[in-house]
PDB file of N, CA, C and O in Angstrom:
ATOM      1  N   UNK A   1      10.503 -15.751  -8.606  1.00  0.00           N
ATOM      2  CA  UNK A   1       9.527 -15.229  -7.672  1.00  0.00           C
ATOM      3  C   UNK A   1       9.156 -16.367  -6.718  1.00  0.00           C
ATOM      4  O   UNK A   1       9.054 -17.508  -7.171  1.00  0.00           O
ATOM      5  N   UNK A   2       8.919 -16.080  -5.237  1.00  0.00           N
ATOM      6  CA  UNK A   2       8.473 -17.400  -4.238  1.00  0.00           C
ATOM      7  C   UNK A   2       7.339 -17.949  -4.729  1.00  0.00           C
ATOM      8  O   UNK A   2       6.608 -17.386  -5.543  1.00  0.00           O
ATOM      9  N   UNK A   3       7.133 -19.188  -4.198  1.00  0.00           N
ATOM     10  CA  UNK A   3       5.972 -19.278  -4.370  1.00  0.00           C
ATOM     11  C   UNK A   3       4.407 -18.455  -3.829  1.00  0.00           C
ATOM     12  O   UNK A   3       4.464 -17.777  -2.804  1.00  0.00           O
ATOM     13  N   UNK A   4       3.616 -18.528  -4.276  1.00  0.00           N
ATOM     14  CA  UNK A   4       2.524 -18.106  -3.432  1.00  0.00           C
ATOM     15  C   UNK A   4       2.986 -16.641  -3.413  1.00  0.00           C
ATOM     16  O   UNK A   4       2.800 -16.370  -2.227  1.00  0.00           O
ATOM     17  N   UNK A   5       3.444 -15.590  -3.950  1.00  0.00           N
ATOM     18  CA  UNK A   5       4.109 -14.264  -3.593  1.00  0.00           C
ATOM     19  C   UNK A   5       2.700 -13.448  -4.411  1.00  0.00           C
ATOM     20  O   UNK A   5       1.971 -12.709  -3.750  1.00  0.00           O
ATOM     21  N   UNK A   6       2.449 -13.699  -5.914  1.00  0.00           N
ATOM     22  CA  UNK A   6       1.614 -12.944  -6.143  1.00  0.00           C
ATOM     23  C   UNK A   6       0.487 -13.500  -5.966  1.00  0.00           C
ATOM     24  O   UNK A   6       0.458 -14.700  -5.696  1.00  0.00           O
ATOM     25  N   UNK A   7      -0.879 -12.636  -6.095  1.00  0.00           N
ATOM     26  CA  UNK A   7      -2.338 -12.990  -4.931  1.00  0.00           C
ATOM     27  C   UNK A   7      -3.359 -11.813  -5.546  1.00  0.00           C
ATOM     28  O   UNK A   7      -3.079 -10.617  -5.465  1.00  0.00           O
ATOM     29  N   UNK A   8      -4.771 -12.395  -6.269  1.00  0.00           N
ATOM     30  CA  UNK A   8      -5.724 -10.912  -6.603  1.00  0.00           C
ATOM     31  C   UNK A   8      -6.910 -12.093  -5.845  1.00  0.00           C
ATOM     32  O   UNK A   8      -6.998 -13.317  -5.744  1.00  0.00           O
ATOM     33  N   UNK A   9      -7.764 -10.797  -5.383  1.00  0.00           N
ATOM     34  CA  UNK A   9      -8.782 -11.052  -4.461  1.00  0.00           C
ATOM     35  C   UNK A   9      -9.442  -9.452  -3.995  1.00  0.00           C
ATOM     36  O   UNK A   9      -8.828  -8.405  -4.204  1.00  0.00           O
ATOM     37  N   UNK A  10     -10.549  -9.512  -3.457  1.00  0.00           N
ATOM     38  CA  UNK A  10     -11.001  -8.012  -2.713  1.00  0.00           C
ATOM     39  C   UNK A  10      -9.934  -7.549  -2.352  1.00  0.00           C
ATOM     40  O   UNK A  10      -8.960  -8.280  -2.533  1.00  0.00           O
ATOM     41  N   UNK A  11      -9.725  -6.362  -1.797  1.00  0.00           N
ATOM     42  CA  UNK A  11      -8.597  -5.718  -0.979  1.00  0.00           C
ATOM     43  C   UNK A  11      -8.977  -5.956  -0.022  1.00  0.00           C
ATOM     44  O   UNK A  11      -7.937  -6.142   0.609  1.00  0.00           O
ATOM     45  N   UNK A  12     -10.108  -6.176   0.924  1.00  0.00           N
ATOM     46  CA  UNK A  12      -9.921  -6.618   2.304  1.00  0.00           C
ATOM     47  C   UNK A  12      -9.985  -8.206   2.158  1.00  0.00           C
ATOM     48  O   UNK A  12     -10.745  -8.584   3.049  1.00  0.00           O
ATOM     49  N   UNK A  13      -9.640  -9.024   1.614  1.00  0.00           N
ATOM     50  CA  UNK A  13      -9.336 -10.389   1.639  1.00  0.00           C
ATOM     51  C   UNK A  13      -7.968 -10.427   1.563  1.00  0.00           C
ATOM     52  O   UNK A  13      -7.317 -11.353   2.046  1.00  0.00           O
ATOM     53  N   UNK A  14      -7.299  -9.140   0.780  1.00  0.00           N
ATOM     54  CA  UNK A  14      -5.830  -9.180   0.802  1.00  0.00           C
ATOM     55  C   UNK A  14      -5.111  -8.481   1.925  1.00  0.00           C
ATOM     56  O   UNK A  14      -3.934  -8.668   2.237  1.00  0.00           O
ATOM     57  N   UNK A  15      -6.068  -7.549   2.568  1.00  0.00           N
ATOM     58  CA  UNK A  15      -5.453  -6.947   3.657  1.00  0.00           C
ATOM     59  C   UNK A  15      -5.225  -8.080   4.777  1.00  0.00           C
ATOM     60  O   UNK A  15      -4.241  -8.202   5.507  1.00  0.00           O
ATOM     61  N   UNK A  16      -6.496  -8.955   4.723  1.00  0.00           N
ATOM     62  CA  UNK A  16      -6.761  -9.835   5.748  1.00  0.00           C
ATOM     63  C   UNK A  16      -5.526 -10.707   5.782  1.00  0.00           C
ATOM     64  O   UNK A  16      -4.764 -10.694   6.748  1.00  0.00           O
ATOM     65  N   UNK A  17      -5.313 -11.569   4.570  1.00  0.00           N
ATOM     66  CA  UNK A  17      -4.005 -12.425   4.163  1.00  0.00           C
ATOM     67  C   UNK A  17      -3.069 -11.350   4.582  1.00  0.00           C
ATOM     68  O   UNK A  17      -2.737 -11.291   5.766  1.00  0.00           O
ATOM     69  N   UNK A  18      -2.755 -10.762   3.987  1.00  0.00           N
ATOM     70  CA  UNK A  18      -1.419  -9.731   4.572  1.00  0.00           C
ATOM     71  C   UNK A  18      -0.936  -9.801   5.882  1.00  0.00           C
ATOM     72  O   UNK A  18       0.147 -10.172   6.336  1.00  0.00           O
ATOM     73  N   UNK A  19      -2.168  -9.278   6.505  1.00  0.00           N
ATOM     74  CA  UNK A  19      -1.891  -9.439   8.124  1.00  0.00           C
ATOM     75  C   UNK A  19      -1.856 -10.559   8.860  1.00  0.00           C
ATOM     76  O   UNK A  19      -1.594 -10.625  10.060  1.00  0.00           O
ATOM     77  N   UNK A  20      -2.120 -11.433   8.137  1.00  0.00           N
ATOM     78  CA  UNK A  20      -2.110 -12.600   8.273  1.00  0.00           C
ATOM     79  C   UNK A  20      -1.265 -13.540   8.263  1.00  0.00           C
ATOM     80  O   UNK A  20      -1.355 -14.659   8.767  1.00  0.00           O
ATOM     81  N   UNK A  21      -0.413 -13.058   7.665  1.00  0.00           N
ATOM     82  CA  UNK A  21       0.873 -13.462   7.338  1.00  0.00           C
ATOM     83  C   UNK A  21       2.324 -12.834   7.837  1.00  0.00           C
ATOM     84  O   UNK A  21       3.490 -13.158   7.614  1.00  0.00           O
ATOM     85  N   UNK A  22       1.738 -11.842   8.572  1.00  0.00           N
ATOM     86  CA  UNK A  22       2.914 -10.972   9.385  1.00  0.00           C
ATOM     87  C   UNK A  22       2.880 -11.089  10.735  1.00  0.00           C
ATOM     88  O   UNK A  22       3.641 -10.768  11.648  1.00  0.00           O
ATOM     89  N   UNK A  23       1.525 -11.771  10.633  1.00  0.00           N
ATOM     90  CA  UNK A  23       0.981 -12.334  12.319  1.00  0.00           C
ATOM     91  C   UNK A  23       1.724 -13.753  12.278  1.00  0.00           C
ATOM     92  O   UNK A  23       2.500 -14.098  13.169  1.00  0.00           O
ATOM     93  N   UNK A  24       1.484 -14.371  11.408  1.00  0.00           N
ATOM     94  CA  UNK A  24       2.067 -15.773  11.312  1.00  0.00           C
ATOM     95  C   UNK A  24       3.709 -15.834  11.412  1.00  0.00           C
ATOM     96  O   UNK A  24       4.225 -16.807  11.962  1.00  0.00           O
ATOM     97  N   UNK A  25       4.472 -14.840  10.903  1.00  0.00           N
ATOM     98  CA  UNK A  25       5.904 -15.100  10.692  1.00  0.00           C
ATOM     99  C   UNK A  25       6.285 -13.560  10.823  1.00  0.00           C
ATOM    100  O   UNK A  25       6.802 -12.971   9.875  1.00  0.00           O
ATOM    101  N   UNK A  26       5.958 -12.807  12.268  1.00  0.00           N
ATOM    102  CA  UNK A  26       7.243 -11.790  12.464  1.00  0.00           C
ATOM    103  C   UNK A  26       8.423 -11.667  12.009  1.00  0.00           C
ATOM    104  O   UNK A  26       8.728 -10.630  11.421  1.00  0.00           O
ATOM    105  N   UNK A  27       9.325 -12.680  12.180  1.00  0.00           N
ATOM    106  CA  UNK A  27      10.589 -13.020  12.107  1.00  0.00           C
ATOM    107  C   UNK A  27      10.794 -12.557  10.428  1.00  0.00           C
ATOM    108  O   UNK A  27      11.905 -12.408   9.920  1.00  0.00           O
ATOM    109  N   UNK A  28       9.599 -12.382   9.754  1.00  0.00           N
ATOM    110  CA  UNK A  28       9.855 -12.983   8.170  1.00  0.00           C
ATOM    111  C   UNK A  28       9.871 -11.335   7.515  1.00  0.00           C
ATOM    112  O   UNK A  28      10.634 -10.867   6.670  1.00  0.00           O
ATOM    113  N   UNK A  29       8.789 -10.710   8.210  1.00  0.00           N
ATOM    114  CA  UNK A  29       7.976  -9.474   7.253  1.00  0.00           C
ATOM    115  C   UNK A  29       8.554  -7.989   8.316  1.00  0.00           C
ATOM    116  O   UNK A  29       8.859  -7.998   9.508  1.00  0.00           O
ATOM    117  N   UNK A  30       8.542  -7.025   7.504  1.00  0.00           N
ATOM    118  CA  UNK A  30       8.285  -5.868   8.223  1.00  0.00           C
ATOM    119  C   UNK A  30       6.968  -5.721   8.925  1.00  0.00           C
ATOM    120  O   UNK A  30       6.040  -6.207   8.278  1.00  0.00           O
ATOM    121  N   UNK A  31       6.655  -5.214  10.005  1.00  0.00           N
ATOM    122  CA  UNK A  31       4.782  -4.741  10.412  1.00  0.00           C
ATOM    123  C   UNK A  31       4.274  -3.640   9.489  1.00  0.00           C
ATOM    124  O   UNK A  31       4.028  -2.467   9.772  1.00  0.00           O
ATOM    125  N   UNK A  32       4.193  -4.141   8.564  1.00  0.00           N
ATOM    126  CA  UNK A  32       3.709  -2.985   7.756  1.00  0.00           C
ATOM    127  C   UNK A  32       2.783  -3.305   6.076  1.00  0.00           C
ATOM    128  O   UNK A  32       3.477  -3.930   5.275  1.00  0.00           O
ATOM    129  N   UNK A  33       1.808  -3.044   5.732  1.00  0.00           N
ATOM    130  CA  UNK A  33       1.251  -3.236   5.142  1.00  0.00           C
ATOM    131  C   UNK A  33       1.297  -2.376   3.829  1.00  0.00           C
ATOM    132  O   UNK A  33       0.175  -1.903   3.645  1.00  0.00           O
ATOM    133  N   UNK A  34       2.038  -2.062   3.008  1.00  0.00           N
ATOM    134  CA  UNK A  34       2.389  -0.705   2.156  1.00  0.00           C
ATOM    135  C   UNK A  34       1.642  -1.108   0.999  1.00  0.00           C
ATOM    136  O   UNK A  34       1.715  -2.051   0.211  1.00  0.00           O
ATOM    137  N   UNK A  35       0.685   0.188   1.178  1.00  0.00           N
ATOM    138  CA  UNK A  35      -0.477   0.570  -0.006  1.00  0.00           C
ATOM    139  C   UNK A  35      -1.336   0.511   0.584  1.00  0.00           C
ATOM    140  O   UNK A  35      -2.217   1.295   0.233  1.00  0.00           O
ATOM    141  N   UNK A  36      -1.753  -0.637   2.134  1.00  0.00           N
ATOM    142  CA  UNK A  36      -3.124   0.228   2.941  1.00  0.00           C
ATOM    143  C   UNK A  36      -3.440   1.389   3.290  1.00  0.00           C
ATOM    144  O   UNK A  36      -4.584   1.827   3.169  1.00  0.00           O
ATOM    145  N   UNK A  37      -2.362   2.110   3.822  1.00  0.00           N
ATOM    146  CA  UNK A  37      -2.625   3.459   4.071  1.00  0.00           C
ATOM    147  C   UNK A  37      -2.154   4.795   3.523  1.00  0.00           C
ATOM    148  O   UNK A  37      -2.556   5.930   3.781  1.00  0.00           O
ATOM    149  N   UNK A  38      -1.036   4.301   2.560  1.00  0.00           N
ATOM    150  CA  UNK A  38      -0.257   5.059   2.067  1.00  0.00           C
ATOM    151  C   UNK A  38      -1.829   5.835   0.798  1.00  0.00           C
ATOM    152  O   UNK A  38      -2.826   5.247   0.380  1.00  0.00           O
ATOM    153  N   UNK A  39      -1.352   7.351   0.556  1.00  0.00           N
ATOM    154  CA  UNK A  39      -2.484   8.173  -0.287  1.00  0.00           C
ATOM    155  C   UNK A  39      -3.950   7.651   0.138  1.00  0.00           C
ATOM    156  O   UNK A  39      -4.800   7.852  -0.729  1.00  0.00           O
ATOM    157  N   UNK A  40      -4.354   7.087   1.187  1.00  0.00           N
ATOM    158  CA  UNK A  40      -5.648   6.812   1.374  1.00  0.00           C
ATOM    159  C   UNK A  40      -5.893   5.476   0.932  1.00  0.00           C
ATOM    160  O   UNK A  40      -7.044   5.084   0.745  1.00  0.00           O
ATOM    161  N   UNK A  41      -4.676   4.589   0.711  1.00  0.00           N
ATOM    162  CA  UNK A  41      -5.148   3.202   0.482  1.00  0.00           C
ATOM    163  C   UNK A  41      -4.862   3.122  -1.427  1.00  0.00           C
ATOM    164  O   UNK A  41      -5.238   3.891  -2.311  1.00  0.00           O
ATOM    165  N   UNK A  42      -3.846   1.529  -1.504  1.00  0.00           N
ATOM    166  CA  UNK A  42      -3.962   1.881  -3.094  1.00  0.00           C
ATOM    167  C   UNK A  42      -4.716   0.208  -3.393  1.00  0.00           C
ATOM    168  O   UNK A  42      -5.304  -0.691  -2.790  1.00  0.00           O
ATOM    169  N   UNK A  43      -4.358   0.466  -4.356  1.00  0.00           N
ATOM    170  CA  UNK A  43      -4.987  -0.747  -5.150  1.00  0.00           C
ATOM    171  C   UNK A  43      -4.199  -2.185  -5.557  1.00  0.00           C
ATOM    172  O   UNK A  43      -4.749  -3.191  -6.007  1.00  0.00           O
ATOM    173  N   UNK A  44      -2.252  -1.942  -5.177  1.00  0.00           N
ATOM    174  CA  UNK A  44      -1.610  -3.053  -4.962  1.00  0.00           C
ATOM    175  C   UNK A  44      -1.148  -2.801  -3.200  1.00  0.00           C
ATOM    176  O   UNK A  44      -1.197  -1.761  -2.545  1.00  0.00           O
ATOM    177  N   UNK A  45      -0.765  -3.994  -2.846  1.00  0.00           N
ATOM    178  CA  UNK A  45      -0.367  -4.195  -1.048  1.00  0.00           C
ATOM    179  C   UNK A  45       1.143  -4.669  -1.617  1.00  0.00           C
ATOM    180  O   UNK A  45       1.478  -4.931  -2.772  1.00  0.00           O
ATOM    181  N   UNK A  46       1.935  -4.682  -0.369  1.00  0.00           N
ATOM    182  CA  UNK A  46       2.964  -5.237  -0.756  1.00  0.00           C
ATOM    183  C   UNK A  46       3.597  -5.550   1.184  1.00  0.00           C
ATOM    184  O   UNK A  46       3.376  -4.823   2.152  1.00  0.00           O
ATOM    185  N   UNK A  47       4.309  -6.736   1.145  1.00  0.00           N
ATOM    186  CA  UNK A  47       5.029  -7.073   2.268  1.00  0.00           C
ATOM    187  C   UNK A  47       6.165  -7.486   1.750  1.00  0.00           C
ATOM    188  O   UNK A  47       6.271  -8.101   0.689  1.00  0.00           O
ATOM    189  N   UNK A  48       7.447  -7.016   2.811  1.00  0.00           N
ATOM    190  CA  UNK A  48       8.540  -7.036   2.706  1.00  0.00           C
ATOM    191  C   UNK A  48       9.393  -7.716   4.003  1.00  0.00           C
ATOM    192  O   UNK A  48       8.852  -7.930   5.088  1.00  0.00           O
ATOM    193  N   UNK A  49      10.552  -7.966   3.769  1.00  0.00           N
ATOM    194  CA  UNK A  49      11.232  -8.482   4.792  1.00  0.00           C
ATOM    195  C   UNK A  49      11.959  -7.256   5.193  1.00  0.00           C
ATOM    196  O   UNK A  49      12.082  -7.227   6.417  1.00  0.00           O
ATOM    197  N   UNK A  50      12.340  -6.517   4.764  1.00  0.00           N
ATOM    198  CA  UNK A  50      13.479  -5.255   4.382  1.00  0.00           C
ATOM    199  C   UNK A  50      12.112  -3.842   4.859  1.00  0.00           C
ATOM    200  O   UNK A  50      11.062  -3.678   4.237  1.00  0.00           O
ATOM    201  N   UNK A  51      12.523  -3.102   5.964  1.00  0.00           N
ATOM    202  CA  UNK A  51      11.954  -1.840   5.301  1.00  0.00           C
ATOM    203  C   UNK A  51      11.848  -1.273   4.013  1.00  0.00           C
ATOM    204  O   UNK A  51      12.839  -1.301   3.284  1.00  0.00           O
ATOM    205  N   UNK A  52      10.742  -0.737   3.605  1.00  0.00           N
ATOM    206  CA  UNK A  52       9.861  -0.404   2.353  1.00  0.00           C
ATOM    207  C   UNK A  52      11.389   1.086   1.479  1.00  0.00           C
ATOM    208  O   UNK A  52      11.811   1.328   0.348  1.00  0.00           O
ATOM    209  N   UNK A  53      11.616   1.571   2.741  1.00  0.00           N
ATOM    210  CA  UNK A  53      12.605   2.665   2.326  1.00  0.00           C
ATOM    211  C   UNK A  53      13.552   2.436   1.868  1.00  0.00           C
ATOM    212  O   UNK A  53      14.090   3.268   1.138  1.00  0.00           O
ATOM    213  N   UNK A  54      14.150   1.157   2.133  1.00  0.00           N
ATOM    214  CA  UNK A  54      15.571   0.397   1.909  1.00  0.00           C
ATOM    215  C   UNK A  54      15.209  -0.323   0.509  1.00  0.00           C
ATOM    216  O   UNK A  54      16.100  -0.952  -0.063  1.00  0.00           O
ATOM    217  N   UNK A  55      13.992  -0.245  -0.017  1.00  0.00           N
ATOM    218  CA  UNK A  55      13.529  -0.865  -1.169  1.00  0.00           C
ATOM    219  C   UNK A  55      13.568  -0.086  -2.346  1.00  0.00           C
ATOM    220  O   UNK A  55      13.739  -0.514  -3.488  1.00  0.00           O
ATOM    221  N   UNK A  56      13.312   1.707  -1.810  1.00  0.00           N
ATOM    222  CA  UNK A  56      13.128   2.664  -2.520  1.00  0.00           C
ATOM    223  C   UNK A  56      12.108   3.325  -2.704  1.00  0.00           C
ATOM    224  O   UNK A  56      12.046   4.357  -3.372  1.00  0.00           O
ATOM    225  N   UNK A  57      10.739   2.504  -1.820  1.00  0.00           N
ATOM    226  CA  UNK A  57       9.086   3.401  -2.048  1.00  0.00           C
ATOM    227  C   UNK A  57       8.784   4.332  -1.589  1.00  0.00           C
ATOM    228  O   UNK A  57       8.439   4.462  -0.415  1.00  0.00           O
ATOM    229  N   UNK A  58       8.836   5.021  -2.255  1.00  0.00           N
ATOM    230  CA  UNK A  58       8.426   6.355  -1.365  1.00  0.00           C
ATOM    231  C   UNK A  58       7.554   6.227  -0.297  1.00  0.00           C
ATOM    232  O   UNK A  58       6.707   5.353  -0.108  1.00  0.00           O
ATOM    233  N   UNK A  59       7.958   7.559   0.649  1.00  0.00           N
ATOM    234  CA  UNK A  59       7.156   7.883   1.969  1.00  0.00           C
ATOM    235  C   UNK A  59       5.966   8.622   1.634  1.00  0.00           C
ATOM    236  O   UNK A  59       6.158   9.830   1.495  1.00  0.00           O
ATOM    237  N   UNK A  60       4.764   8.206   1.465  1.00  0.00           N
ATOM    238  CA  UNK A  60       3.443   8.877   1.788  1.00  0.00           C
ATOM    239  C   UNK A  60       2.771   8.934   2.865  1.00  0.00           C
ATOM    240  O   UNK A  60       2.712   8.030   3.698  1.00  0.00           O
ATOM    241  N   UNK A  61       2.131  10.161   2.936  1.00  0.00           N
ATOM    242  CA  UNK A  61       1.240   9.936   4.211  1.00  0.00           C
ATOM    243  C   UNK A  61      -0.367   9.388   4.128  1.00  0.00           C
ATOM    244  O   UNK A  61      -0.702   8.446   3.409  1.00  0.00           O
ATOM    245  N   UNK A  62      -1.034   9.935   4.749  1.00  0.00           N
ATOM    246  CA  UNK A  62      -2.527   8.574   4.588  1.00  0.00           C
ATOM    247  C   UNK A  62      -3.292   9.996   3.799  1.00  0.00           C
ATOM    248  O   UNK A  62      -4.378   9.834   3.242  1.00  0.00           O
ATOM    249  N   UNK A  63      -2.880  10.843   3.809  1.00  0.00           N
ATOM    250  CA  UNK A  63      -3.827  11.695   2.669  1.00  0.00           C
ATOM    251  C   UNK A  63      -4.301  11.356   1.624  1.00  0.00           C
ATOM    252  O   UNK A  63      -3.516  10.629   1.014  1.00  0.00           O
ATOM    253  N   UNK A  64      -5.444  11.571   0.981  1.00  0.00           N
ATOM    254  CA  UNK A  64      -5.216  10.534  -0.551  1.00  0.00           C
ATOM    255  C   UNK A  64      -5.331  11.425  -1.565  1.00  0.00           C
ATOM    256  O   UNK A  64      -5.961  12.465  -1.756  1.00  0.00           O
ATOM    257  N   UNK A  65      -4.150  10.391  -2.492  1.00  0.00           N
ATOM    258  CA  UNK A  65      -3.870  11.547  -3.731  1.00  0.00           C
ATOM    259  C   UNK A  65      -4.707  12.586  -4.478  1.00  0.00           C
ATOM    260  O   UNK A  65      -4.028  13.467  -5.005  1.00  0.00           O
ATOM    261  N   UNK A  66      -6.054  12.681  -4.644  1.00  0.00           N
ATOM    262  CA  UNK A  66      -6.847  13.544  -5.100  1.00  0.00           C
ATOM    263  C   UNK A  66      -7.274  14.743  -4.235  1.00  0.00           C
ATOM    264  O   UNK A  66      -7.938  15.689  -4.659  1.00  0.00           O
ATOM    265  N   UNK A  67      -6.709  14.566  -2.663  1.00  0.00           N
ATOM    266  CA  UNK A  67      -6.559  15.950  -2.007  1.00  0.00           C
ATOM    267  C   UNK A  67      -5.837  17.260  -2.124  1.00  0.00           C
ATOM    268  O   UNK A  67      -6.070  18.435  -1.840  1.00  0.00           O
ATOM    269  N   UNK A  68      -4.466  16.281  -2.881  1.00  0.00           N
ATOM    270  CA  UNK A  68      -3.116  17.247  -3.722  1.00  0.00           C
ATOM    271  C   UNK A  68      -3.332  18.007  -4.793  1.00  0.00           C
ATOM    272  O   UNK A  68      -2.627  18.963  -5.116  1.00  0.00           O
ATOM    273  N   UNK A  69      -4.540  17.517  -5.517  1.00  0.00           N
ATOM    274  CA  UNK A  69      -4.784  18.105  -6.792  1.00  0.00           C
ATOM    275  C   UNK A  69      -5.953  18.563  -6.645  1.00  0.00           C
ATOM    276  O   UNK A  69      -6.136  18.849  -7.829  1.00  0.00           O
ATOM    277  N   UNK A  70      -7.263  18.982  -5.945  1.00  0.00           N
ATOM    278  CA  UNK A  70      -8.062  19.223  -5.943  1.00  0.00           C
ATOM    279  C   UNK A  70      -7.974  20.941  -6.273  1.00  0.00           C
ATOM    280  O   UNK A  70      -8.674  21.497  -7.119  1.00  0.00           O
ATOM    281  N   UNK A  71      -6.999  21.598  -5.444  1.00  0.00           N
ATOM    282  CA  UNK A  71      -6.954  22.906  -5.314  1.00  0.00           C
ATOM    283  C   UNK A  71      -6.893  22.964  -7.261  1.00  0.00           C
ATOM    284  O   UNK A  71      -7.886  23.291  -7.911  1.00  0.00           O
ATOM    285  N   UNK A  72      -5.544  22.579  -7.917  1.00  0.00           N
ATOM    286  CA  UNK A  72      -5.236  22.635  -9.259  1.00  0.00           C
ATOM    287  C   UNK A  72      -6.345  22.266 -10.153  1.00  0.00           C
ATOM    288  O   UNK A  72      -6.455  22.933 -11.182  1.00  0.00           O
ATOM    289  N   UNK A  73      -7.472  20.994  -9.863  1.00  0.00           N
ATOM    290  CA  UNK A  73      -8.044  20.847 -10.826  1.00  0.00           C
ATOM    291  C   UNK A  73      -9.482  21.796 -10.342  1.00  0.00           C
ATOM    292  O   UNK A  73     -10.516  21.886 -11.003  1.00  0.00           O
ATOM    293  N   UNK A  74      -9.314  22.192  -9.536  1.00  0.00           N
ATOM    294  CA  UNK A  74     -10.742  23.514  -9.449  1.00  0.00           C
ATOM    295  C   UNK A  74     -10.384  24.677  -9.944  1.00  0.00           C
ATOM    296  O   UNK A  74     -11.187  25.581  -9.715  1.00  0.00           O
ATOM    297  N   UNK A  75      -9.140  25.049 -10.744  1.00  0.00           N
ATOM    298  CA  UNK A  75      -8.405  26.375 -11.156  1.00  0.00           C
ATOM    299  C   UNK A  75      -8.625  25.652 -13.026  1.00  0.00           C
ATOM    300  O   UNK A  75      -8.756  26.460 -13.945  1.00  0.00           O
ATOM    301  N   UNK A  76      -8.627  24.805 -13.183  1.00  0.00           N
ATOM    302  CA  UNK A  76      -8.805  24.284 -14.420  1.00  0.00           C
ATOM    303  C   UNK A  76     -10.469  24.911 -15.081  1.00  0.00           C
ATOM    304  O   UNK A  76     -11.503  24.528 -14.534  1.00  0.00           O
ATOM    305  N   UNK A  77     -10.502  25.667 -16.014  1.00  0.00           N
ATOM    306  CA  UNK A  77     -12.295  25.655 -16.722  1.00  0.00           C
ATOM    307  C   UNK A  77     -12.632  24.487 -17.181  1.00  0.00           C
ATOM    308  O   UNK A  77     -11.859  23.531 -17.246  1.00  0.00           O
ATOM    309  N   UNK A  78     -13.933  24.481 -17.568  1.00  0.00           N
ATOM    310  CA  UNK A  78     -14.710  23.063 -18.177  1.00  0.00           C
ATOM    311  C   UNK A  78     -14.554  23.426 -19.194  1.00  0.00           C
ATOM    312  O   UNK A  78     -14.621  24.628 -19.448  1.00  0.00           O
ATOM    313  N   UNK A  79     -14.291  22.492 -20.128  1.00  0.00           N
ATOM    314  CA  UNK A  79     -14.427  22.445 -21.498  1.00  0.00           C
ATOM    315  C   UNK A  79     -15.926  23.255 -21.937  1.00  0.00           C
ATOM    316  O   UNK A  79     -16.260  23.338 -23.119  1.00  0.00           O
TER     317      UNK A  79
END
């Protein structure tokens, strides 16, 4: 693994570094921040040199995952 590759902190201290680092070295990263916006934002980030697709991550849109299931878990009774 590079150095310096893995990183825990707030998520906007990591968003900040992220972008921060794609600002610093175009040449290096895709423009893209995957897990800021993907399902409404997740809880790991990830930067790549390679498009994210060519990696294998799936395509999400910025919906977030508990919009998909809301309909299903309101068809569910309460215990």
């Amino acid at each position: 693994m590079p150095a310096d590759a893995l990183r825990y902190g707030t998520r906007e201290e990591m968003l900040a570094l992220a972008h921060k680092r794609i600002s610093d070295r175009p040449d290096r990263y895709v423009d893209h921040v995957y897990g800021e916006k993907e399902l409404g934002g997740t809880s790991v980030l990830y930067l790549s040199a390679v498009p994210f697709e060519k990696l294998g991550f799936p395509t999400y849109g910025e919906k977030p995952f508990p919009a998909f299931t809301k309909a299903a878990l309101g068809a569910v009774p309460p215990p």
